[in-house]
VMD Tcl script that draws the C-alpha trace (Angstrom):
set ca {
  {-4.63 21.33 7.12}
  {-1.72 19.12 6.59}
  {-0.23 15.48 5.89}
  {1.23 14.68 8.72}
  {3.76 11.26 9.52}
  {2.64 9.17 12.37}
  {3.85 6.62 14.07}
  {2.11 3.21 15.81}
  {3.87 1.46 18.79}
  {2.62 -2.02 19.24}
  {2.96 -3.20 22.35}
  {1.58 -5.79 24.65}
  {-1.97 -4.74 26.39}
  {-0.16 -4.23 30.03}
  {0.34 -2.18 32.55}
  {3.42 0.78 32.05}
  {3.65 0.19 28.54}
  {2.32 4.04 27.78}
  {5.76 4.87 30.12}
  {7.92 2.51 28.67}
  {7.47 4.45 25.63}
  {6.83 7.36 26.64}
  {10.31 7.34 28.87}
  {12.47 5.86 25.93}
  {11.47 8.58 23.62}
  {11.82 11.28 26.02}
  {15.60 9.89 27.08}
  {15.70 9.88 23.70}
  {15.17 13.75 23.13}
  {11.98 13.06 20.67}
  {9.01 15.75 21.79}
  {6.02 13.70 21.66}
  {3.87 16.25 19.88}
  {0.32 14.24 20.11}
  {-0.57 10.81 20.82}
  {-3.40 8.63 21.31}
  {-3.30 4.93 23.00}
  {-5.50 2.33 23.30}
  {-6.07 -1.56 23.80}
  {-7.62 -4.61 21.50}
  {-7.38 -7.57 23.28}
  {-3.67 -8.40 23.64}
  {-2.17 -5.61 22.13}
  {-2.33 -1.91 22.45}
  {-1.56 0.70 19.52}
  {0.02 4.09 21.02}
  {0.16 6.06 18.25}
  {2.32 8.69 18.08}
  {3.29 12.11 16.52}
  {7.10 12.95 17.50}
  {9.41 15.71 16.25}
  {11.66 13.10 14.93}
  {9.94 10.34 13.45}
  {12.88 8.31 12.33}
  {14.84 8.67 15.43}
  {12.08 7.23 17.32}
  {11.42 4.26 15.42}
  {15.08 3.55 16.32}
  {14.42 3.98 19.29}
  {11.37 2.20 19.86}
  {12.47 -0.72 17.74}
  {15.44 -1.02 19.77}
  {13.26 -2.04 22.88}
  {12.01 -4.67 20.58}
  {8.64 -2.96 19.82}
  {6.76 -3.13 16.37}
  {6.20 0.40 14.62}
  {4.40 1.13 11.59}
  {4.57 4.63 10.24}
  {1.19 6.08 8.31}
  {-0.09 9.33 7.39}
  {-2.72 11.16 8.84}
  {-4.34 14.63 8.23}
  {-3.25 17.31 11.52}
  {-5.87 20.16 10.88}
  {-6.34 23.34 13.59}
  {-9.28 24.22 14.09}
  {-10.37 27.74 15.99}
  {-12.18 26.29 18.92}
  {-15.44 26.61 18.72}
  {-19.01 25.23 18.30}
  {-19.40 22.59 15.52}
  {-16.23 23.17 13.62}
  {-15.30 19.71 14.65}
  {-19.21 18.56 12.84}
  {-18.41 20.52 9.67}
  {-15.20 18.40 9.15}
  {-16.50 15.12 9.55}
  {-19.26 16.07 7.16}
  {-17.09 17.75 4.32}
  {-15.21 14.23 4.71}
  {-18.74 12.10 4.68}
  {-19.92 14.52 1.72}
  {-16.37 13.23 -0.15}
  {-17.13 9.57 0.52}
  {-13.96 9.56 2.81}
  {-14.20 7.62 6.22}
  {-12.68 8.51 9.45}
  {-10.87 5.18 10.97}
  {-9.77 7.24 14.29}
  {-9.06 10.24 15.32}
  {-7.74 12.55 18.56}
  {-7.58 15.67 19.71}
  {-7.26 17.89 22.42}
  {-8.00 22.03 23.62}
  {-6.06 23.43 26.32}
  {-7.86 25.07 29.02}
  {-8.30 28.27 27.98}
  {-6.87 27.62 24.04}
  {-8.04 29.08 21.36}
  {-7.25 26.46 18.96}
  {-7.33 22.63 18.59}
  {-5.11 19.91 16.58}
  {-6.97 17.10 15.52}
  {-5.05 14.49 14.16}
  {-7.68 12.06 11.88}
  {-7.11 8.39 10.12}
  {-8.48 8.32 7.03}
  {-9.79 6.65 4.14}
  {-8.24 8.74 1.35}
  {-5.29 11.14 2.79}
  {-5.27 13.04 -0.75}
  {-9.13 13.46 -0.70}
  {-9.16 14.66 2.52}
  {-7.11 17.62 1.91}
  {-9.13 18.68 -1.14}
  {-12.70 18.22 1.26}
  {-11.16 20.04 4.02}
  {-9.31 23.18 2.39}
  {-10.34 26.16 3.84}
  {-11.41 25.27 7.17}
}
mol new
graphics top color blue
foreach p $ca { graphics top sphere $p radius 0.5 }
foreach p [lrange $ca 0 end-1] q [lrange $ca 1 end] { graphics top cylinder $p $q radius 0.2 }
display resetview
């Protein structure tokens, strides 16, 4: 498990924004290594993990888009049957909530990144060591 930076594009709740992004980081160079996008009412937050966080706030904020960085907990998990239960329930059983998460297997993986919001970053990595 580990701390990992993030960052949120804000953009406007429209059609192509996810390319517009998307596009201007890959120009860019920045690997999108995860991401996760979705709309509330006017505005959309496509949150990102990049291999170059920095450079793509440049790059983002030079279209004229909002980013916030956070930091979220990236854990791998093997993938299989209710690993995915036993971490939201170590972090419930620590009093930690889970604001939003995403995650994905690819067909045929073995393993999953799941990138998780939380409550209480440090707290989470003392509930979830070991998994």
């Amino acid at each position: 498990m580990a701390k990992a930076k993030q960052i949120t594009a804000w953009v406007e709740s429209t059609p192509g924004q996810l390319g517009r992004v998307a596009k201007a980081l890959g120009d860019a160079k920045v690997n999108i290594t995860a991401f996760t996008a979705y709309g509330a009412g006017a505005e959309s937050a496509v949150r990102l993990q990049v291999a170059s966080p920095a450079k793509a706030k440049k790059v983002l904020e030079g279209l004229g888009i909002r980013v916030t960085e956070e930091e979220v907990v990236r854990v791998t998990l093997a993938d299989k049957p209710g690993l995915l239960g036993e971490v939201g329930s170590r972090l419930g059983q620590a009093n930690i909530n889970i604001e939003y998460a995403y995650g994905s297997v690819a067909a045929g993986g073995k393993k999953a990144d799941v990138v998780l919001g939380v409550s209480d970053l440090a707290g989470a990595s003392k509930a979830l060591r070991g998994i």
